[in-house]
N, C-alpha and C positions, 0 to 999 in steps of 0.2 A: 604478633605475626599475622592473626587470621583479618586483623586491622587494614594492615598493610597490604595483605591483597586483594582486596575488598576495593578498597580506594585505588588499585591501579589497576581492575576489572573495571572500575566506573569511570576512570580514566581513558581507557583504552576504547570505550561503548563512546565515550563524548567525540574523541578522537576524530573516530569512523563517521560518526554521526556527521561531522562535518565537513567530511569529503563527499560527502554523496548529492548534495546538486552540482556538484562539477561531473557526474557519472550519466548525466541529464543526454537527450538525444540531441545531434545538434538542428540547428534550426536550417529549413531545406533550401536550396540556392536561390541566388534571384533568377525571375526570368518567367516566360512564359509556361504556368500549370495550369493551362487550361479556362474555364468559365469560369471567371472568379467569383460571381456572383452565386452561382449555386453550391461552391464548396464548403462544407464545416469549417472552421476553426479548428474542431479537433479531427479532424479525416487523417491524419498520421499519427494518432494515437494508437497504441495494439490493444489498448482494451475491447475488450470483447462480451462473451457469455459466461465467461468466467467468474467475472464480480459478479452477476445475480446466482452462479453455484452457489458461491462463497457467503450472501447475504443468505439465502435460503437454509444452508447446511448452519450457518448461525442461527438461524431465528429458532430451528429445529431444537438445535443443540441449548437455546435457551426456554422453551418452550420444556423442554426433558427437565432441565435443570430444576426448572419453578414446578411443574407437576411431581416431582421427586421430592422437595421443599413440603409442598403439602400435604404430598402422603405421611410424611412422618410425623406430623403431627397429632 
C-alpha cells in the first residue's frame, strides 16, 4: 500500500512538473517599446534583490553547515 502511494506522489510531482512552462509570462505585444537599442533582453523579468538574499542566506547556511561538520570532529 505504502508502494502505491509513493508512485502516485511521484506521479502527481511529474504531472505538475509539466504544466509549468505553459504558466510562463507571455511574451509583450508588437509594436513600438521605445529605444530598442538600449533595452535588456531581460528588462521584464521581475527578478530582482531577491536571488542575491537567497544566494547569500545559502552560502551562510552552507558555511554553518561545513563549520558545524568540523567541529565534531
Amino acid at each position: 500500500m505504502k508502494l502505491q502511494k509513493v508512485r502516485a506522489f511521484w506521479l502527481v510531482v511529474f504531472l505538475l512538473m509539466l504544466s509549468l512552462p505553459g504558466n510562463g509570462q507571455p511574451p509583450p505585444p508588437p509594436g513600438d517599446h521605445g529605444d530598442e537599442e538600449h533595452q535588456s533582453p531581460f528588462q521584464e523579468s521581475p527578478i530582482g534583490g531577491g536571488v542575491f538574499i537567497l544566494l547569500v542566506l545559502g552560502a551562510g547556511y552552507g558555511a554553518k553547515k561545513l563549520y558545524d561538520s568540523r567541529k565534531e570532529w
